[in-house]
SETITI-94531 format. One record per residue (C-alpha): residue number from 1; y, x, z. Coordinates in pm, 1 decimal, decimal comma, m for minus. Each point is the difference from the previous one (the first is absolute). Layout:
% SETITI-94531
- NUM / Y / X / Z
...
END
This chain:
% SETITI-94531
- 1 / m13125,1 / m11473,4 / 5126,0
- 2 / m277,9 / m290,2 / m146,8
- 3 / m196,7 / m171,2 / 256,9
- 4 / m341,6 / m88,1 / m138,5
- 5 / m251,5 / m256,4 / 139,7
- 6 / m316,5 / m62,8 / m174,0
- 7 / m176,1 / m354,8 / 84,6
- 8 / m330,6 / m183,0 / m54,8
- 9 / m67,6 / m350,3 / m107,6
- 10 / m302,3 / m146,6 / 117,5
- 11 / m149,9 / m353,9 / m57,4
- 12 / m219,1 / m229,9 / 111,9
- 13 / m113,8 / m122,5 / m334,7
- 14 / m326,3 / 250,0 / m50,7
- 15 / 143,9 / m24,5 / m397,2
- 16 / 293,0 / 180,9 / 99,9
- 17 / m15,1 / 354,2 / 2,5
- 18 / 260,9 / 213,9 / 243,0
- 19 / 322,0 / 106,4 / m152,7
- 20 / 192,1 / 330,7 / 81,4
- 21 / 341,2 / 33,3 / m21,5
- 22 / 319,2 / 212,7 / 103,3
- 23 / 365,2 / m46,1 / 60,9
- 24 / 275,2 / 236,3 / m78,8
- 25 / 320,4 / m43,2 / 156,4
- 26 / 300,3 / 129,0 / 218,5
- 27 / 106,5 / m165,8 / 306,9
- 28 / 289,4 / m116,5 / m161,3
- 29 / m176,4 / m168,3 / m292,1
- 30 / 61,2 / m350,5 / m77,7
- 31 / m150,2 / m153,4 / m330,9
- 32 / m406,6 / m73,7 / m92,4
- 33 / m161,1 / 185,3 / m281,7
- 34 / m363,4 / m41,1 / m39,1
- 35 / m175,0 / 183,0 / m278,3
- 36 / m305,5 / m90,6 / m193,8
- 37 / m177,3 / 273,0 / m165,1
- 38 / m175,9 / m61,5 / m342,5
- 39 / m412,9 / 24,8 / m183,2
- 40 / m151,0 / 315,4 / 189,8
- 41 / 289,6 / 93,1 / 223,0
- 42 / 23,1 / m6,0 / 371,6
- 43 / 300,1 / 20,9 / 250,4
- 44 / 53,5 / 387,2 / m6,9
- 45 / m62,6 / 31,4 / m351,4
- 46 / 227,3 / 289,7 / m200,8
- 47 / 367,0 / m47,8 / 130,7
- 48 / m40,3 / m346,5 / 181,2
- 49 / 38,8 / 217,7 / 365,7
- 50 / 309,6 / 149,4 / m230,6
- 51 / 159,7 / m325,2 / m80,4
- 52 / m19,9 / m142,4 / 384,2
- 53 / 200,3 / 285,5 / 102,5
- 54 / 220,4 / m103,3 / m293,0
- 55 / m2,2 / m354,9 / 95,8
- 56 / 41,6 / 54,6 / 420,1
- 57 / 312,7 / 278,2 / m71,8
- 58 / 186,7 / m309,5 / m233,0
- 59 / m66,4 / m255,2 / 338,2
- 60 / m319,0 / m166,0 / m96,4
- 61 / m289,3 / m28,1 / 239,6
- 62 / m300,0 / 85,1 / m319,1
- 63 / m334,3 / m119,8 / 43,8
- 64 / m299,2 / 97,9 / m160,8
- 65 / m349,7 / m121,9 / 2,0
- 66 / m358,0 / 20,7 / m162,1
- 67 / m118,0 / m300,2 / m173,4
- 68 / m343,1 / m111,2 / 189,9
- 69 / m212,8 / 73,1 / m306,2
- 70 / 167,4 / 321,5 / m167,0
- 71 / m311,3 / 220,9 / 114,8
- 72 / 169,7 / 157,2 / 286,2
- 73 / m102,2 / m43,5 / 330,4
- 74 / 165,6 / 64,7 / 354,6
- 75 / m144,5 / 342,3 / 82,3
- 76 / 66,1 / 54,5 / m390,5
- 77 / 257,7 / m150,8 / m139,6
- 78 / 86,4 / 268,4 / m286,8
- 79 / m300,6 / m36,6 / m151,0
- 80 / m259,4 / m269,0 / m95,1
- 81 / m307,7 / 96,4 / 146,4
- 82 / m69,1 / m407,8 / 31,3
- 83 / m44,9 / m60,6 / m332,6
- 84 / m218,7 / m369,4 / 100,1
- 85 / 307,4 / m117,0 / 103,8
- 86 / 233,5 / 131,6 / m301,9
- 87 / m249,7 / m202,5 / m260,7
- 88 / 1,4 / m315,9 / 222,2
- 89 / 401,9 / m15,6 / m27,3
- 90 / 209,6 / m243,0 / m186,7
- 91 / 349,3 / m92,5 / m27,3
- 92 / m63,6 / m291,7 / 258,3
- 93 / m111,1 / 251,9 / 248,2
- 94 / 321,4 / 195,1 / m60,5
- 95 / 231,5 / m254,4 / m14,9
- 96 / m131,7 / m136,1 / 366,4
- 97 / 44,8 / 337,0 / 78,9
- 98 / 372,8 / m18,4 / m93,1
- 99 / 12,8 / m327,0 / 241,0
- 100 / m202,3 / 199,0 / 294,9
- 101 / 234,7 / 268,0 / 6,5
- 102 / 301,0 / m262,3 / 14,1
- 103 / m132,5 / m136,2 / 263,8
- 104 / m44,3 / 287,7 / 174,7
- 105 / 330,2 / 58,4 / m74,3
- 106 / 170,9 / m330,0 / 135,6
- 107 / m251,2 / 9,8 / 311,4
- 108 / 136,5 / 335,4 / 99,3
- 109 / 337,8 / m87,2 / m67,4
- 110 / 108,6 / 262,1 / m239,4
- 111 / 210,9 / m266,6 / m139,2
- 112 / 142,4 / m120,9 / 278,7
- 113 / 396,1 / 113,9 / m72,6
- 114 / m49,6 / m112,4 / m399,8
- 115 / m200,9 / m281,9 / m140,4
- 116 / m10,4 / 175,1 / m317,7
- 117 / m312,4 / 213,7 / m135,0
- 118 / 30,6 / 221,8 / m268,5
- 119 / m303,5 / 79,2 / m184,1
- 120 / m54,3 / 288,0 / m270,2
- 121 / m359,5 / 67,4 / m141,5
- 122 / m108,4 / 200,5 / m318,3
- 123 / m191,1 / m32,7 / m315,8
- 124 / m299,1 / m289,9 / 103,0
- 125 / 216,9 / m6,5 / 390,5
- 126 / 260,8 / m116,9 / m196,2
- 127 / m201,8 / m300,4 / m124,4
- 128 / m74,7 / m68,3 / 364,5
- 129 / 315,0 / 58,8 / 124,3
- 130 / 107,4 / m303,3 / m279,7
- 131 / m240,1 / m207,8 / 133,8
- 132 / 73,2 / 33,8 / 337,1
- 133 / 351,0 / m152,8 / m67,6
- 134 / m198,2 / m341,5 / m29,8
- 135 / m131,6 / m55,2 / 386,2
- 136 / 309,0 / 197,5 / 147,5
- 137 / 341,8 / m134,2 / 7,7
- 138 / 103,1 / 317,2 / 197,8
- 139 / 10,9 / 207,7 / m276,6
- 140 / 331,6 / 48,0 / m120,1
- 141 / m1,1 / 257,9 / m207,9
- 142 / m319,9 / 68,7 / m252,2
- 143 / m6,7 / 389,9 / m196,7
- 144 / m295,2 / 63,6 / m224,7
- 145 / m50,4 / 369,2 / m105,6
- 146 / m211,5 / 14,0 / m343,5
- 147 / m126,1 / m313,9 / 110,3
- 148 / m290,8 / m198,3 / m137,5
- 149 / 135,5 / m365,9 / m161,7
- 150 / m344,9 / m145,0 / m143,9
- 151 / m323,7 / 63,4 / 181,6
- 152 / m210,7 / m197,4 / m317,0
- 153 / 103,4 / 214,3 / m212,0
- 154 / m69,4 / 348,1 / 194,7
- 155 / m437,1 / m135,0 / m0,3
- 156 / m223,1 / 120,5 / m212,5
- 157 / m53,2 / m204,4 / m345,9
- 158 / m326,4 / m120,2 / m198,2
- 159 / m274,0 / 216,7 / m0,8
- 160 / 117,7 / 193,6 / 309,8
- 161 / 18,1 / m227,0 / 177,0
- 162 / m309,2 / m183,8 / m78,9
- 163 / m127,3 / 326,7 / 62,7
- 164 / 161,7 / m45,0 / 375,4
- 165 / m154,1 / m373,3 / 26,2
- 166 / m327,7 / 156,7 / m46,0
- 167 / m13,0 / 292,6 / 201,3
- 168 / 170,6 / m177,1 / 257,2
- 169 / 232,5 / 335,0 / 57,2
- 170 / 179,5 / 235,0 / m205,2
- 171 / 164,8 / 357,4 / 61,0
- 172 / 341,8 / 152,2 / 32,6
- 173 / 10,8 / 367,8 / m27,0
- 174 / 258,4 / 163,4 / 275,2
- 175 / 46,2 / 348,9 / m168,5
- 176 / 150,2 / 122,6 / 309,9
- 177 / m312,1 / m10,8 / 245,2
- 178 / m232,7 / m18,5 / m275,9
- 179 / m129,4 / m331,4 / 118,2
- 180 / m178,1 / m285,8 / m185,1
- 181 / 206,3 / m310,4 / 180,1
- 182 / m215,5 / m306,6 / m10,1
- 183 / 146,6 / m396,2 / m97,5
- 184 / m230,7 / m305,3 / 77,7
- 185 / 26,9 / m268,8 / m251,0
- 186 / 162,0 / m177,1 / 322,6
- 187 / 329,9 / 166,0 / m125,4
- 188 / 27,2 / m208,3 / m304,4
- 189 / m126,4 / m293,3 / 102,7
- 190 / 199,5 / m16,2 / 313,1
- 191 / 282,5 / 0,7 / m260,8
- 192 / m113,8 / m301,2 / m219,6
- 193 / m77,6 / m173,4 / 318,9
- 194 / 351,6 / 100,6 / 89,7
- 195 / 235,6 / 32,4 / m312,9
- 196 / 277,0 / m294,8 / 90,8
- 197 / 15,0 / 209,2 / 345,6
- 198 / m2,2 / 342,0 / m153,2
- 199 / 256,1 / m46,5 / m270,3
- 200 / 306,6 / 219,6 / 35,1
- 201 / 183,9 / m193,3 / m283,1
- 202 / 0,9 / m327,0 / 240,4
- 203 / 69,4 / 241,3 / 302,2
- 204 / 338,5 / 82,2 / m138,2
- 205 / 102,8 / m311,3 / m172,8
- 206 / m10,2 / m98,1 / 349,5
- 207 / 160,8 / 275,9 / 198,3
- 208 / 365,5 / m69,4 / 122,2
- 209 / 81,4 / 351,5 / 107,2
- 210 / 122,7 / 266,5 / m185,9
- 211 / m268,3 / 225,1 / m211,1
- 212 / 45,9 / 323,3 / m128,1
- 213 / m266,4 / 131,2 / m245,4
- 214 / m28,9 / 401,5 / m87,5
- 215 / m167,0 / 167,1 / m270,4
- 216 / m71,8 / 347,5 / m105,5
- 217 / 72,2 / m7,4 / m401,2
- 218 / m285,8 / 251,0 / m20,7
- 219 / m304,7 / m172,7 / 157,6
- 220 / m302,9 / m25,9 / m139,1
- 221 / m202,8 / m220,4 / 276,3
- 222 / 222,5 / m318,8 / m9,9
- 223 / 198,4 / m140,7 / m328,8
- 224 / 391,1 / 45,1 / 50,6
- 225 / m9,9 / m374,8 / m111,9
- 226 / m161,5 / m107,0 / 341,4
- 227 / 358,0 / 108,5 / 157,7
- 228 / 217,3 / m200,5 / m279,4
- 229 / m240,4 / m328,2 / 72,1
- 230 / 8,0 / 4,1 / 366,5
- 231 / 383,4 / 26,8 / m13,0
- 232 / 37,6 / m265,6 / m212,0
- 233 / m232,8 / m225,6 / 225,2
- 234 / 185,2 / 58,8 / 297,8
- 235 / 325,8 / m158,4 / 34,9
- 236 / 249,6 / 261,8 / 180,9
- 237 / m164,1 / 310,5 / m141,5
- 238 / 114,0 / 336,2 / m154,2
- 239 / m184,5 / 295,3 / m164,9
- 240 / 22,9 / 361,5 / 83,5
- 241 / m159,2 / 212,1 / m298,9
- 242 / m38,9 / 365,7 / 43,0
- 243 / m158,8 / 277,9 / m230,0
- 244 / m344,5 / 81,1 / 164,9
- 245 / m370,9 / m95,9 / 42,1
- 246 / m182,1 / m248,5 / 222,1
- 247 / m19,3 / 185,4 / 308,3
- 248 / 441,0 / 83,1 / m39,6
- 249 / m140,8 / 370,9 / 0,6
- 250 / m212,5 / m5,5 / 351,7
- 251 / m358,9 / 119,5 / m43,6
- 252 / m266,7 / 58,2 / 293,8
- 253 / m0,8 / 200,9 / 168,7
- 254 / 372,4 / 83,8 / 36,3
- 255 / 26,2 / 301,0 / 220,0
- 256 / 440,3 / 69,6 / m82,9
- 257 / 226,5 / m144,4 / 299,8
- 258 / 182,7 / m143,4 / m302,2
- 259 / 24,1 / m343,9 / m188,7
- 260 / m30,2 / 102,2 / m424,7
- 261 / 334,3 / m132,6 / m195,7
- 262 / m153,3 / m311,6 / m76,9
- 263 / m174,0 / m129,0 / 312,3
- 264 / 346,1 / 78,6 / 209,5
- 265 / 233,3 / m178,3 / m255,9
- 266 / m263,1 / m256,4 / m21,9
- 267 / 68,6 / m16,5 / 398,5
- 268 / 346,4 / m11,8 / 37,0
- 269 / 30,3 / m264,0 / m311,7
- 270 / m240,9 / m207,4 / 249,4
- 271 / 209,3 / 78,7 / 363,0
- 272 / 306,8 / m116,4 / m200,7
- 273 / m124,4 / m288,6 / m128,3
- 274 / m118,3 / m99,5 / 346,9
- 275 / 323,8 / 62,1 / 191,1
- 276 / 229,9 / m154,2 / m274,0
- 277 / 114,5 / m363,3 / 67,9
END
């Protein structure tokens, strides 16, 4: 039996927008998992409800939350009908997301019996995840699922994105709702402004814990090198590789009451890497 609370982080800065979140667990769970989805995901995306259950049955207490910015909002957040706030995000917004929801975490005392946080995010949440390491001596244990190693290099180049300069926004096509996403200029400016803060490669070189860096051998949205680099940065790391595409098989919607091959290897690869010493 899963217990399941769902919360809501306010703020008094009027920048901040509120973020939603859940927590899987049982009563006996013990260890911290939080989970940062990645680029035009949310919380319940595919099998993220899936893996909770996954995560809560192996003794972790999972939480889950929508980045500020990712479109949602609270009455919808599996869908982006907000799409002013989705082109005024930027990896600054989402990585002081990451430190809102920690302090949420450390002000409720979920974790009050360890003072270890685990924290797992995929494709660009695995970038954040990295960077999160930086401000947050509490996390122990760092697991980065397709994850994103160089945020330069993912921007457009030359005339694209002089093109962007000048229209001040460009477009991102979401084949699944058929949408036309927006992205202010802000985005990659924010990131020049930014780049020492922003740069996973420093994030890791400086990260004490251990890392663990997965890869499906198959995807086509992030280079299989990104995995090699980050676990060379990182000084107690190891690499998982598994044959399979960016997403470890999930899609959305994902109506089966089981994980695909990939995405449940993927899983247990993770819960053993965070139980072993």
């Amino acid at each position: 039996m899963f217990l399941k609370e769902t919360f809501i982080i306010n703020s008094d800065n009027d920048k901040d927008l509120p973020i939603i979140g859940d927590l899987t667990y049982k009563k006996d769970s013990k260890n911290l998992v939080v989970f940062c989805h990645g680029f035009k995901g949310f919380k319940d995306w595919g099998c993220w409800n899936l893996i909770a259950n996954l995560f809560a049955e192996n003794g972790f207490k999972f939480l889950k939350f929508n980045f500020s910015h990712n479109g949602s909002t609270l009455d919808n957040p599996s869908n982006f009908p907000d799409l002013q706030s989705f082109s005024l995000n930027n990896y600054s917004i989402e990585l002081n997301d990451v430190q809102r929801v920690i302090d949420y975490i450390v002000l409720n005392n979920y974790n009050s019996k360890y003072e270890q946080i685990y924290i797992v995010g995929h494709s660009r949440g695995g970038a954040i995840a990295c960077l999160s390491t930086l401000n947050n001596p509490l996390i122990d244990k760092l697991v980065s699922w397709a994850g994103v190693a160089d945020f330069k290099e993912r921007f457009p180049k030359n005339k694209e994105l002089e093109q962007w300069k000048e229209n001040g926004i460009r477009y991102i096509s979401n084949s699944r709702t058929n949408q036309e996403m927006p992205i202010s200029i802000q985005f990659y400016n924010d990131f020049i402004e930014n780049e020492s803060k922003l740069s996973i490669k420093t994030a890791l070189l400086n990260y004490s814990g251990k890392f663990l860096a997965c890869y499906g051998s198959l995807d086509q949205v992030v280079p299989n090198q990104y995995a090699l680099d980050m676990a060379k940065w990182a000084a107690n790391s190891s690499i998982f590789k598994i044959r399979t595409n960016h997403t470890f098989g999930s899609k959305h919607p994902w109506t089966k009451t089981n994980l695909p091959d990939s995405l449940k290897e993927l899983s247990l690869k993770t819960i053993d890497f965070l139980k072993s010493d």
